[in-house]
Every structure is written in C-alpha cells, then in structure tokens.
C-alpha positions, -999 to +999 in steps of 0.1 A: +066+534+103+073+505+123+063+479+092+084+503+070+114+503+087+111+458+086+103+460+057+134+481+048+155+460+072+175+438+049+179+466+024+196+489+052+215+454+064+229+452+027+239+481+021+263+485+055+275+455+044+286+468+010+300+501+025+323+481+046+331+462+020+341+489-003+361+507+024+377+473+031+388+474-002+404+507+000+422+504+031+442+469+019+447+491-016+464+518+006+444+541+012+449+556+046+428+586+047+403+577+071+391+611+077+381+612+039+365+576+043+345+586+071+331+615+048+322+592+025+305+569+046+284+595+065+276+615+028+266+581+014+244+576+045+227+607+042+219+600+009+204+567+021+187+584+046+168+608+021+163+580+002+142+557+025+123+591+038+110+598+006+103+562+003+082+561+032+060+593+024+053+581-006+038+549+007+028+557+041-011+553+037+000+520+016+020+510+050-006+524+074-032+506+063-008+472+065-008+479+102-043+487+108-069+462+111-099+466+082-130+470+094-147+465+060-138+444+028-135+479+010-109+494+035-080+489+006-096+514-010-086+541+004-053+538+000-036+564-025-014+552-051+029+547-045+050+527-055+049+499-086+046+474-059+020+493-036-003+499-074+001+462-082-011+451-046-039+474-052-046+467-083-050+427-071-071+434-040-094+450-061-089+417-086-098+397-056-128+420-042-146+417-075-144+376-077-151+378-037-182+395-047-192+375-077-187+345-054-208+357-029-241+368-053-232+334-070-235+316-035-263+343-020-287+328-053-280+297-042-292+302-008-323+323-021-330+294-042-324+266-017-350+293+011-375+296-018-378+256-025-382+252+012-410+273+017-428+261-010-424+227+001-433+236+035-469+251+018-469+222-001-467+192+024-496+216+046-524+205+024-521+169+023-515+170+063-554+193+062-565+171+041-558+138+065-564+160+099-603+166+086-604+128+078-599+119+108-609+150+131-639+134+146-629+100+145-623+086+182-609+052+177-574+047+191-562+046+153-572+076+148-557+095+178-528+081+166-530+093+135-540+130+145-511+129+170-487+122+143-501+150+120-496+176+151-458+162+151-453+165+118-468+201+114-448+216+145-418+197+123-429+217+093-437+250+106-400+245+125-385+244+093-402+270+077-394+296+102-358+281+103-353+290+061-369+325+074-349+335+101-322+351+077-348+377+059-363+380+093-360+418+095-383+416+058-411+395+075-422+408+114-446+436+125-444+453+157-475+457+173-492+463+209-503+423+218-526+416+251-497+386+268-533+370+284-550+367+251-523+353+235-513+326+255-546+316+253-546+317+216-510+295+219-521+272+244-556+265+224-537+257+196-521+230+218-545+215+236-540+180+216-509+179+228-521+192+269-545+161+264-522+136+251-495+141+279-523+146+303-506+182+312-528+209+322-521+246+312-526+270+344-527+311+335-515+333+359-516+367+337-530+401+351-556+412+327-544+443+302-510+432+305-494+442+273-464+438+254-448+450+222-437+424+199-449+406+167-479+381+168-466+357+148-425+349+155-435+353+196-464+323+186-434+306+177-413+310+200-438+307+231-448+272+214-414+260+212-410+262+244-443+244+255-432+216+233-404+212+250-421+216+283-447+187+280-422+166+260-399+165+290-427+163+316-433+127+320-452+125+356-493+123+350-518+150+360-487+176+358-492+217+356-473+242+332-479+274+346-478+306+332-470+339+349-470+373+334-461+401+356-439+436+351-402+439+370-393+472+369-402+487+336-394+453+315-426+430+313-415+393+320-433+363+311-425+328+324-432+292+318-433+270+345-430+230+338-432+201+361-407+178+341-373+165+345-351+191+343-318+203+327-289+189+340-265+213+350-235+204+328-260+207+294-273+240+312-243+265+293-254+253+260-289+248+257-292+275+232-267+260+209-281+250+174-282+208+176-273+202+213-297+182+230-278+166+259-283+138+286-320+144+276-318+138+240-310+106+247-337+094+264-363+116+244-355+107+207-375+133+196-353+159+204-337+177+179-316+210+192-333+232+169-363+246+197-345+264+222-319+281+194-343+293+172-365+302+202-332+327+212-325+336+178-354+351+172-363+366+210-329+384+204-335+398+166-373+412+182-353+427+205-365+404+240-342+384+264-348+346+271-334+329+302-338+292+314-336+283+351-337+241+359-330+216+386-332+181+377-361+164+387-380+195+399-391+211+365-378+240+339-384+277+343-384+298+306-384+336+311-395+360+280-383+393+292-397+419+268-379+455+269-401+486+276-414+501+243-400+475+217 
C-alpha cells in the first residue's frame, strides 16, 4: 500500500493542483457560491478516491510483490495480471528470465567443458609422472632423489587440482562409509613417508584402536594430506614430531594434527581458510599457494565435519577434524 500510495503521489499532487486551479478560475469569474464549490470539490474527490481504490486492488499482488524481497528468480511469477503497465513488466521479466537462463546453460557448458578438460588432463600428465617415478624408484644417487622429490611435488600439485575442478559436483562423487581413523592415517601417512624422510619429520600415532568415524575414504585422504603438507612444509627444525591424536569429546569424534613448525601468526590467523591467502609465511615458503587449507574446509564442511586451527608462532600448528556423530 505504502509503494502504491508513492507511486500515486504526483498523480494525487496534480490533480489538487488542477482543482484549485479550476475553482480559482471560478471565483475571479464571479462565482461566489462556495458552498456549491465545496460540493464540488469533495464529489470530485470521492470520485478520485474510488478511483485510486480500484486501482490498487487491481494491482495489489503486482505492488506487493514490489515490496517484498524474492527469494527465488521465479517469484514474479506469481503475480496475477492488472494493469497494461503491471502485464508489460511481466511480460519483460519473463523476457529477461528466459535469456538469464539461456545465459546460464550457455555459461554452465562452458564450465562443464573447462571441469572435463581438466580432469582429463589431470589423468593425462599421471602416466608420464608413473612412468618417470618407476625409472628412478630404486635409484639412490642424489640425482635421483631429486628427481623423485619433484615427481611427489608435482603429483600433490595435480591431484590438488583435480579435486579443486571436482569440488562443484562434489555431492555426485563421495560415499559415506564406516572408516577405522587408526588405519587410515596409516594408510595417509605411508603414502607420505617420502616426504617424512626428506624433511627428516617423524609421524607419531596416538589413536585408540576401533576408533571409528563416518566419512568418505577418499575426499577425508585429501583433506588429512593437505594438512600434513602443510605441516612438514612449515616445520623447518630437524628430527621434529607431527603427532596425531584421535580421541571422542562428547559424542563428536575429533582428530588432531600436531606439528612442530613455525606457526601462524596471529594477524593471518582469521583468514587462513580463505582461497589464495598465504600470509607472512608465503613469503618465506614460495611454495605456498592458498589453495590447502580452503579446499581442506570446503570440503570438511560439504561431508558434513568441522575443521579448526589453533597456532602460536614459533611453537607449532594444531589442525582439528571434528567429525559429527552418525555422519
């Protein structure tokens, strides 16, 4: 009612103005009736009156849903038809909707496209790195180290980009299962152990036996060896632990991972889980990207876990996997 009666405002405004006007005219032509005028004016208002109140029930779910906030693109379409004016607005929303959507498939093929090109690249750059990693797999010479550390680098760099283009058809690709925490850190940390031995950082398990959790294999894989990356990466002393400690709090089942390194500064603390941000670190570990920890939280929180970070500088980073009872 309220947008009606603005909307109506310079209408009403013009035609007070012509009223006086006319009766202006009539009074300095000699008319001195004013009882009569009075009439007139109060009749012609009436008429006014009726006029804007059939207006407005005409188009009151046209003027309703101008003061109510959508809450989904197809919201104009429940308004019933009015006025000329309220049709043609209708009539062009609907316009727009249909190139909105055709923009969108138009854009959403893109994307498919641009997700399907990646993963087959991804696949496609994994058999030449197999092929090298056998060549040199029981080679020993400092050469070849090298070579088979910058193999592991460059997987962990593929497999973060694969798992990146799938995080948008993510509810198409996990499986909730029962998982053994103890036998899958194992599995993780195993899958690691070049990197344990190259930064001379040994893994320390502190799970109960039969302690189990409900999540998917592979995405919690992921996630838990994002964050031993970046553990070790920012560990720098020799000889240094990562622990691991699974225990239950209450009915949630928490799993943390301790590291020895040099800490988050407080400051970069707030957005460590932003996509790209890596900080006062990042700058003196060029390997950093910003992509770990957000992807890491991305997909803790579409499996339905909670992921915290507690650090001091200097003193070492603590990552918490809480997992929610029965998910």
């Amino acid at each position: 009612m309220r947008l009606f009666l603005r909307d109506q405002r310079p209408f009403i405004l013009a035609y007070m103005l012509q009223l006086a006007l006319i009766t202006l005219v009539y009074w300095l032509d000699g008319y001195r009736h004013a009882s009569i005028m009075i009439y007139a004016a109060l009749l012609s208002t009436c008429i006014l009156a009726a006029f804007l109140m059939v207006r407005y029930w005409t188009n009151r779910s046209f003027y309703r849903r101008l003061e109510e906030v959508p809450d989904s693109l197809r919201a104009f379409a429940d308004v019933k038809p009015g006025s000329p004016l309220a049709d043609s607005l209708q009539r062009l929303l609907k316009a727009q909707y249909r190139l909105y959507l055709q923009e969108i498939g138009e854009q959403q093929s893109k994307i498919n496209g641009h997700r399907h090109f990646m993963n087959q690249w991804v696949h496609q750059m994994k058999t030449p790195l197999s092929v090298i990693h056998l060549m040199v797999q029981h080679e020993d010479d400092p050469r070849s180290v090298a070579i088979g550390d910058e193999l592991d680098r460059l997987r962990k760099g593929l497999e973060m980009v694969l798992y990146a283009a799938r995080l948008d058809t993510f509810e198409h690709d996990f499986v909730v299962e029962m998982l053994d925490l103890g036998n899958l850190l194992r599995s993780v940390t195993s899958s690691q152990k070049r990197l344990f031995i190259r930064r001379k950082v040994y893994p320390v398990m502190e799970i109960p036996e039969g302690l189990a959790i409900a999540s998917d294999e592979k995405w919690l894989s992921f996630v838990i060896t994002q964050l031993i990356t970046n553990a070790v990466k920012y560990t720098v002393k020799e000889r240094a632990n990562l622990r691991f400690r699974g225990f239950t709090q209450g009915r949630e089942t928490v799993l943390e991972i301790e590291d020895e390194g040099v800490g988050i500064p407080a400051s970069d603390q707030p957005r460590v889980f932003d996509a790209y941000f890596t900080g006062d670190n990042g700058r003196s570990f060029p390997e950093s990207t910003g992509m770990g920890l957000y992807l890491a939280k991305e997909i803790c929180t579409k499996l339905g876990h909670r992921i915290e970070l507690d650090s001091q500088e200097e003193i070492g980073t603590t990552a918490r996997i809480i997992f929610q009872p029965g998910r």
